[in-house]
N, C-alpha and C positions, 0 to 999 in steps of 0.2 A: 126067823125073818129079821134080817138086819135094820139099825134103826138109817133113816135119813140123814142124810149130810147135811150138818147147819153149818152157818157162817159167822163167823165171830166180826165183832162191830170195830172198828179200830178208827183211827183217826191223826194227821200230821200235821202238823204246823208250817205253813209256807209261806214265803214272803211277796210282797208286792212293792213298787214307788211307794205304795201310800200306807204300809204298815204289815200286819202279822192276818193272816186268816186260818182257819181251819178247815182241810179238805178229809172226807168221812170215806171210811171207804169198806168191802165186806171183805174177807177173806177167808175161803176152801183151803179145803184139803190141809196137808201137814205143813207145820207153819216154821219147819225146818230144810223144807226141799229147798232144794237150790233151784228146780226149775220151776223158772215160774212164770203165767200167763197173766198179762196186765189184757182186764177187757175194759174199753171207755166206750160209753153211749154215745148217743144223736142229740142234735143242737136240743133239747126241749125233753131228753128222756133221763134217767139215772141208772145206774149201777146195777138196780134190779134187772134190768132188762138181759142180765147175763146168767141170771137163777140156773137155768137149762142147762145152759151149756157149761156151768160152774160144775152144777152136779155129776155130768155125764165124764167131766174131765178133773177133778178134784181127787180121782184116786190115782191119777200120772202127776197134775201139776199142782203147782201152790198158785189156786187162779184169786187172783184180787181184781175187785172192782169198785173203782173209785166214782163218788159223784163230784165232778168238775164243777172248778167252783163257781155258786150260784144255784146250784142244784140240790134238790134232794135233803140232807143232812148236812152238805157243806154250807159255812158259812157264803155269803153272799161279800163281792169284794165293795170297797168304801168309792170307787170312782167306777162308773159303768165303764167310760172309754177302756178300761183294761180288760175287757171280754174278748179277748183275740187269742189266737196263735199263739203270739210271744210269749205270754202270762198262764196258757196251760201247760204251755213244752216245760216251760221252768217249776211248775206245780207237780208234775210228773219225774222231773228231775231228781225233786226233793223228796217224793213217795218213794222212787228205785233208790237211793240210798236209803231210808228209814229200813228198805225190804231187806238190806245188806248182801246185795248178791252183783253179780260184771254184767250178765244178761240177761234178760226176758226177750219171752216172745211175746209180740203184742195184736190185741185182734180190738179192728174199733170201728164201730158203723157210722158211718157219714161222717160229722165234725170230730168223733172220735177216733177217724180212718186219718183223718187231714192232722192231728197232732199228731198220729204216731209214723204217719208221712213226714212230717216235718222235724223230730225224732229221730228219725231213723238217717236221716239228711243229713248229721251233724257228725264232723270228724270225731271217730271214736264213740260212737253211740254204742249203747248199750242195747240197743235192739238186733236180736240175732234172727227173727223169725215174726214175717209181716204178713196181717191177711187186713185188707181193707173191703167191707163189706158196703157195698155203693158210696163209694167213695174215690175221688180222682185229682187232678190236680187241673181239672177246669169247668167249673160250674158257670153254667150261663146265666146271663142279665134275667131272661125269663126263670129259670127256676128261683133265683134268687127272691125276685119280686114273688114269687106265690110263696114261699118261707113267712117273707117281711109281712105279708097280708093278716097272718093269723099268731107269729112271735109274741110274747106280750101282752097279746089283746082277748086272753079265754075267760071270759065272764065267772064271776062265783057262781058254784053249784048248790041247790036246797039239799044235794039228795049225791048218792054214788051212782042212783040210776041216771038220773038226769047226765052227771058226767060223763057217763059210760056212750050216751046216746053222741053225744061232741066229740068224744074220743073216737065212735065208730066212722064219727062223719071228717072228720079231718087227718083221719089214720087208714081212711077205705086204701091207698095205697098199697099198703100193710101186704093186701092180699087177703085168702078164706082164713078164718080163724074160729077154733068153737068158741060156743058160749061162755064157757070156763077159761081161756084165752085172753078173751078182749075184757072180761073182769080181771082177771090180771094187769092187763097191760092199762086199764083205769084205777085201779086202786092204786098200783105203784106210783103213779104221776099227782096223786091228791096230798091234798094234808087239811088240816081241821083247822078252820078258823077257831075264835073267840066263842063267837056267834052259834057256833053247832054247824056250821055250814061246810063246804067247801073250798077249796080254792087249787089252781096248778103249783106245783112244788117250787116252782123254779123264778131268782127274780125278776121279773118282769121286764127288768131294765138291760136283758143280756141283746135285747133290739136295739139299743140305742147307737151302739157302733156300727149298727146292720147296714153294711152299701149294696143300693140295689140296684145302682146306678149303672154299673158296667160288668162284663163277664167278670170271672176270679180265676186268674190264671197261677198254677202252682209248679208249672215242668220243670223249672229249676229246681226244686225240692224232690220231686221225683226223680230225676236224670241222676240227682245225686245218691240215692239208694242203692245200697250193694246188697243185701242179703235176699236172701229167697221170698218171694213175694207171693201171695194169693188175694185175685178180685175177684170178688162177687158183684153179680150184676142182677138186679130185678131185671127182665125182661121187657119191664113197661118203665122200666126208671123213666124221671125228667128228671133227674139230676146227675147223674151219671148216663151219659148219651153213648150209644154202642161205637160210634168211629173216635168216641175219647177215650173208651176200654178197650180197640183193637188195637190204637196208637199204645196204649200202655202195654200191652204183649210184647211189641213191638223193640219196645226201647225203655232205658234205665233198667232197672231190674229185671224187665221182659216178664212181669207177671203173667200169672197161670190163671189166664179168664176162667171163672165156671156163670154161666146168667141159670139164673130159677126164675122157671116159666111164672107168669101169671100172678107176677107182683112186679109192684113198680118200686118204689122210694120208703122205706127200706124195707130188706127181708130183717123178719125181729128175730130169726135163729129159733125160736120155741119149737119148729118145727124138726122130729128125728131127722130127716132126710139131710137139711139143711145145718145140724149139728155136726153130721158125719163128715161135711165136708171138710171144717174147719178141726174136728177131732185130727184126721187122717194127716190134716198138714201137718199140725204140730207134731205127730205122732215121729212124723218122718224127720225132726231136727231134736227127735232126742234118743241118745245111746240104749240099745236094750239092755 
């Protein structure tokens, strides 16, 4: 019986306006492949949330996943206004060089779909191989505002149970998940106060740039995409709406819609079914 795949802990040094941060990040499989899969999480998740599909792809790729800064293990940056776009494309910039390889393929759900959208945008990226997992390049005023509603504002927890009960309630999107599941997907987003307590990993100040004022329109970052694309759509998404994933088929890349029934905002990948999709793509952009 073979032992399990672990992940070695690693960490880069990236810059910002306002000085030096640290971004954390795990790393599978052989730490000499040249092919390598970058996974990045959802506005308010970490790194963990790739365990799965780390594991089931870790003996093809060298998959790292990083927690964006602010998250997780990564240090948290010194000015909130820098929680955008701009500041993670360049945070990732400087992890693919630390990785010393021309390309990755990149697989990233929600705001992790939208860096490597915007990545992928840039003359001469290094991104050879895209799968954005409910992710697009037009989010509406309404989904925006129900983000903004709960970003920021998760109370401390006594207890993991207590947590788990928040996370079932604000994650019900998610879709079915077992028991063993949704303690997962609770334990990864905590960290341990002072106190013995609780708290979400992440700083609380990545709302402060949050506009929820007006749609977020991205097609120019899209249109500008050349390499082979895969969307993933929840079926019940509000944030990815089905006539801004058929437009995405459509045009720029002409991504290769697949929707999974019976979740909305995001699918978390933990499930086989939903592993296979994203195995198969990669599978098909690298040499036998």
């Amino acid at each position: 019986m073979g032992v399990a795949p672990q992940p070695r802990r690693r960490s880069v040094q990236c810059a910002s306006p306002r000085g030096l941060h640290r971004m954390a990040y795990l790393e599978w499989g052989d730490p000499r492949s040249r092919d390598v899969l970058v996974c990045v999480h959802g506005l308010t998740r970490t790194g963990r949330d790739f365990d799965e599909v780390a594991r089931a792809l870790c003996g093809r790729f060298r998959v790292v996943c990083p927690d964006v800064a602010g998250r997780g293990d990564s240090e948290p940056l010194p000015d909130p206004m820098l929680y955008g776009l701009p500041q993670y494309v360049g945070d990732m910039v400087t992890l693919i060089a630390r990785l010393d390889v021309d390309a990755v393929s990149w697989l990233g759900t929600s705001m992790g779909g939208l860096i490597g959208m915007a990545l992928a945008a840039q003359a001469g990226s290094p991104v050879k191989r895209l799968a954005l997992n409910d992710a697009g390049p037009l989010i509406t005023r309404a989904s925006l505002e129900r983000i903004a509603s709960y970003v920021g504002k998760a109370p401390p927890f006594a207890s993991v149970e207590e947590a788990e009960r928040y996370i079932r309630a604000i994650s019900a999107p998610f879709g079915p998940h077992s028991d063993a599941q949704w303690r997962f997907l609770t334990e990864t987003w905590l960290r341990r106060n002072d106190d013995g307590g609780w708290r979400a990993h992440y700083d609380p100040r990545i709302a402060e740039p949050f506009a929820a004022d007006k749609d977020l329109e991205l097609w120019s970052l899209y249109d500008a995409v050349r390499c082979p694309t895969l969307l993933l759509r929840g079926e019940l998404s509000d944030l990815l709406m089905r006539d801004t994933a058929e437009e995405m088929a459509r045009r720029g890349p002409r991504a290769r819609m697949v929707e999974i029934r019976g979740v909305g905002h995001a699918p978390t990948l933990l499930h086989p079914e939903q592993i296979a999709l994203v195995r198969e793509f990669f599978l098909e952009g690298v040499a036998s």
